[in-house]
C-alpha positions in Angstrom: 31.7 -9.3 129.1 32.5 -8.7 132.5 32.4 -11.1 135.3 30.7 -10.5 138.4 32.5 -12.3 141.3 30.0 -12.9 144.5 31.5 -13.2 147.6 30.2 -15.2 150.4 29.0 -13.6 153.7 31.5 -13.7 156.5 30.2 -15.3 159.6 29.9 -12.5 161.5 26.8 -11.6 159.0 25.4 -14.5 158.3 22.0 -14.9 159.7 20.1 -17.7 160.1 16.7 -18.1 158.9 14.3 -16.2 161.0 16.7 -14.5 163.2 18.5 -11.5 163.7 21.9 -10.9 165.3 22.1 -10.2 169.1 23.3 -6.4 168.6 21.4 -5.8 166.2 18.1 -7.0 168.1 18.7 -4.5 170.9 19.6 -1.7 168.4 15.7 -2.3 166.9 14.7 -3.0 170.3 16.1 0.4 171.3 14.7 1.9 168.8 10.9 0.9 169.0 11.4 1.5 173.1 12.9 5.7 171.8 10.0 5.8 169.0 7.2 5.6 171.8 5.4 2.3 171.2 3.6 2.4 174.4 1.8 5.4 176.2 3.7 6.0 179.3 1.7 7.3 182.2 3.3 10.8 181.8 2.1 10.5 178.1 -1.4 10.2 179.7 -0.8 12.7 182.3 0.1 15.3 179.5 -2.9 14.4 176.7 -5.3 14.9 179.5 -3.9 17.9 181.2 -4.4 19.3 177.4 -8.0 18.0 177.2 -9.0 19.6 180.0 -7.5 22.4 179.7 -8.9 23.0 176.3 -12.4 22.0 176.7 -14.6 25.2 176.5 -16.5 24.3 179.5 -13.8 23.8 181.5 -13.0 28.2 181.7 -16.8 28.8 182.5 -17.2 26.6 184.9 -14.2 27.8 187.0 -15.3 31.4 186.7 -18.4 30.9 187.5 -18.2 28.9 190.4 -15.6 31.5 192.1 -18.2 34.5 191.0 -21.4 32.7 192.0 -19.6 31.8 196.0 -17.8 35.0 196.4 -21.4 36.5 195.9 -23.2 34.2 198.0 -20.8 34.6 201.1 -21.5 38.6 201.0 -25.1 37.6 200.5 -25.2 35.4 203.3 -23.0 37.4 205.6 -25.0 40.4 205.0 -28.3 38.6 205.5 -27.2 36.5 208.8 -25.3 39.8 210.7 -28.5 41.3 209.9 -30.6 38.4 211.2 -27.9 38.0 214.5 -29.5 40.5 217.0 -32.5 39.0 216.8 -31.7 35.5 217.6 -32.4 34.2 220.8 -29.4 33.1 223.0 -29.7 29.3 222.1 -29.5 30.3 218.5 -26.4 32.8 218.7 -24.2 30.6 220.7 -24.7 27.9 217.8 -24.2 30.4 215.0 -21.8 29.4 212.9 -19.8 31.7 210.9 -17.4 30.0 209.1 -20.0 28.0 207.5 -22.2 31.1 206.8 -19.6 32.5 204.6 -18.7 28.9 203.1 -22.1 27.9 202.4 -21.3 28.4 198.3 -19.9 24.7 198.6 -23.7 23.5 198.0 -23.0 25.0 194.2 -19.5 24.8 193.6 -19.9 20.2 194.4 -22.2 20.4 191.6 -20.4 22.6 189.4 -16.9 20.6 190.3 -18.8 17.6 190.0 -20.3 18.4 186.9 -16.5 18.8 185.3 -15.3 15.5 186.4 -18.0 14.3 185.1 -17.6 16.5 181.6 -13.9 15.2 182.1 -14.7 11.2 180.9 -18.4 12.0 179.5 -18.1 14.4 176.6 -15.6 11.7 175.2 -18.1 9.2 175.3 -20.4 12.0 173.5 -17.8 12.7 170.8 -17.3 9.0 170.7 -13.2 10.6 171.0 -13.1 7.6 173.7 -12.5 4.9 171.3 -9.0 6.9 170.0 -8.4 7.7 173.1 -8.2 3.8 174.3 -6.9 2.9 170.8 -3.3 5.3 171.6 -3.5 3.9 175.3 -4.8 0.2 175.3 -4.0 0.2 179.1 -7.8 1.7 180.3 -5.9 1.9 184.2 -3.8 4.1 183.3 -6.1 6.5 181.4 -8.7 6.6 184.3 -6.0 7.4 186.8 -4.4 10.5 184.7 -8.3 11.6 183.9 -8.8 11.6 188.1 -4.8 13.3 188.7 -5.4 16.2 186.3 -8.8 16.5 187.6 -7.8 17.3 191.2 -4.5 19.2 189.8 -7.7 21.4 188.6 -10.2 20.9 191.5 -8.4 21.5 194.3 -6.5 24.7 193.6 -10.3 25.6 192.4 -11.7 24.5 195.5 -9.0 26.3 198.0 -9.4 29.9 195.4 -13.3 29.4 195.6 -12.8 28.9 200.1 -10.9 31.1 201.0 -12.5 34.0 198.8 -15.9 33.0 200.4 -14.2 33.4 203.7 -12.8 36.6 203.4 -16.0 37.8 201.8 -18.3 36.4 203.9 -16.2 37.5 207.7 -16.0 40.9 205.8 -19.5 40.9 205.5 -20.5 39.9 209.1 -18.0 42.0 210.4 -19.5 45.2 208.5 -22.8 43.8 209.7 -21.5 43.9 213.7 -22.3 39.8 213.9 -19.3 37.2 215.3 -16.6 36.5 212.8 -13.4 35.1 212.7 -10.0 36.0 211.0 -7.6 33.9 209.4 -5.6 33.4 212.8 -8.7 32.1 214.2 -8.8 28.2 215.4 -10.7 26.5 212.3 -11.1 29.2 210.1 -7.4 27.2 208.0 -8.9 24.2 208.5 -12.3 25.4 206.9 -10.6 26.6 204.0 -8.0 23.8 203.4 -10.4 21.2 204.1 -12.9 22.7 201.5 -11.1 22.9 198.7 -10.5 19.2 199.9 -14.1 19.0 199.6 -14.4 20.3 196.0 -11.5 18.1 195.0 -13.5 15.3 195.9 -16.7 16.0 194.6 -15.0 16.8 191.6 -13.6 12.6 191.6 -17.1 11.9 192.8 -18.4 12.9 188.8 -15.3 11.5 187.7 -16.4 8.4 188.8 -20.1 9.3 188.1 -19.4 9.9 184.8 -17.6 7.1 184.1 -20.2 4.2 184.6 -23.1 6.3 183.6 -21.4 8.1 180.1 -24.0 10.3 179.9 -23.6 14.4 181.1 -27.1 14.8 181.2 -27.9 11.2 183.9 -24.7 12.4 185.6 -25.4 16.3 186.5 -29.5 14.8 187.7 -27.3 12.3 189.8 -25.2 14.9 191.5 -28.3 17.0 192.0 -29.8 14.3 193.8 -27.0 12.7 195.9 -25.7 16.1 197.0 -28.4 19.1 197.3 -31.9 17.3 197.2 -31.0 14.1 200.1 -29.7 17.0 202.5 -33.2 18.9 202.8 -35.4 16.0 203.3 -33.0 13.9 205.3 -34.8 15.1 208.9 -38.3 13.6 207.5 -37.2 10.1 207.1 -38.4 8.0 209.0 -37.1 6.4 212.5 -33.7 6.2 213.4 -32.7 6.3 209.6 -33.2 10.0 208.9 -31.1 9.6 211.7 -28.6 8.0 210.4 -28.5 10.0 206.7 -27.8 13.0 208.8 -25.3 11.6 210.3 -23.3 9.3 207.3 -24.6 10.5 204.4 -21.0 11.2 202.5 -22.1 14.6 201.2 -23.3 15.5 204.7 -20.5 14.4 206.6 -17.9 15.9 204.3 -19.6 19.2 204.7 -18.6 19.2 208.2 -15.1 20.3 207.1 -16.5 23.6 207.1 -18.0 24.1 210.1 -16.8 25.9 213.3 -19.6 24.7 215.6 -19.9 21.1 216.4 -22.8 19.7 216.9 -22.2 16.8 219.1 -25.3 14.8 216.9 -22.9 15.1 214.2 -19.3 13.4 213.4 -16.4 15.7 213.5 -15.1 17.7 210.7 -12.1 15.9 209.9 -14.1 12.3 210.4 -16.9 13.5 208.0 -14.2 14.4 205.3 -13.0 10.9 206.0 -16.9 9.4 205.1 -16.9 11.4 202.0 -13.1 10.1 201.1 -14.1 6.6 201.4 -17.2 7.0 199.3 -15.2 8.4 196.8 -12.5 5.3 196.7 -15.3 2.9 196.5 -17.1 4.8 193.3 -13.5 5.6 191.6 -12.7 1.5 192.3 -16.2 0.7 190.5 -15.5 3.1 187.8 -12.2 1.3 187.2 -14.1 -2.1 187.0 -16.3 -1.0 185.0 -14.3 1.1 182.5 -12.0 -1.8 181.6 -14.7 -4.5 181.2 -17.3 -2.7 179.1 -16.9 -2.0 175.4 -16.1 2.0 174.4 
């Protein structure tokens, strides 16, 4: 029979009980770090770029939010150079037509809106959230790639969808014999840069939306409400706060970005997109305290 001799370790690989050696600790260490244990932020960044990207709604809402305000600004141009002649001389030295041909924005906040909102609340509907915070345990860090992609979206959306409307629209008044204004013209860059900063935020305004209420349908009644049905009946509020809703309302002061009259009543266009910015940072920094306290 033949023996078996058993050698004993060397020190260099004797262990002692419960621990490894030094090099091989960072070796596993390396390895678990290379194997991607944790979500980085440019994990995030890329899972939601293809979420959005992918959703169905995403495509239709794009299209036809650049369709429905490059056919409004002809509309309207066509209409108001029409309607010009006729005004009386008060009324045509306040007419305004780089808001004329801009005045699509009213849709496209909702529509932008309505896919931030789409962006966190058709997770919730699929109940896809709870993998979604089960891959990346860190809820920060997916509400800040879910608002980044969004305006990597919105706001090369909201820029396509203003300066179509412009060139539309000044075609239109132009054609119609009414005041218009070229791209040279002071404002007309601003109008158009500062709308699609417009749409960028509205579209983080859903986000946020979206976010503490989970549900598409509360969310798009929300946006409805806060941005198209507060404008029309601000005037018949009472005292000095109709007043003051004309004047501050975030949706209503951003919308002075677009504008190439000033109404002295009214704050300037680059202090009104400043109203509608801050709004925005206080619902995104709710939406973040809410969305890592609450269950999924």
């Amino acid at each position: 029979m033949r023996r078996t001799t058993v050698r004993p370790a060397s020190e260099s690989t004797r262990l002692r009980p419960g621990r490894l050696p030094a090099r091989r600790l960072r070796a596993v260490r390396r390895r678990e770090h290379g194997s991607g244990g944790a979500a980085t932020f440019a994990h995030c960044l890329h899972a939601e770029w293809i979420k959005i990207r992918t959703m169905r709604s995403t495509l239709y809402v794009l299209l036809g939010t650049l369709a429905f305000c490059a056919g409004l600004a002809a509309l309207n141009g066509s209409s108001a150079g029409d309607e010009f002649a006729g005004l009386s001389p008060a009324d045509q030295a306040a007419f305004d037509p780089l808001a004329t041909s801009l005045r699509g924005y009213l849709i496209a906040q909702i529509t932008l809106g309505l896919l931030g909102g789409l962006v966190i609340t058709s997770e919730y509907g699929t109940r896809t959230i709870v993998s979604t915070l089960a891959s990346v345990p860190h809820r920060g860090r997916v509400l800040t790639s879910k608002a980044v992609v969004l305006v990597a979206v919105a706001f090369p959306t909201g820029l396509v969808v203003s300066s179509t409307g412009f060139l539309v629209g000044q075609a239109a008044l132009s054609g119609a014999g009414a005041p218009h204004l070229t791209l040279s013209d002071g404002g007309a860059l601003r109008g158009i840069f500062g709308g699609g900063l417009y749409l960028a935020l509205a579209g983080l305004f859903g986000l946020a939306l979206g976010t503490v209420i989970r549900s598409t349908t509360a969310t798009v009644t929300t946006l409805f409400g806060v941005m198209l049905i507060v404008q029309p009946f601000a005037p018949a509020l009472p005292g000095g706060l109709g007043d003051w809703v004309t004047t501050y309302w975030p949706p209503i002061a951003g919308g002075q970005i677009i504008t190439s009259y000033q109404d002295p009543d009214l704050l300037t266009p680059w202090a009104g997109l400043g109203v509608m910015a801050g709004c925005v940072a206080v619902m995104m920094g709710a939406a973040h305290a809410v969305f890592r306290k609450r269950d999924a």
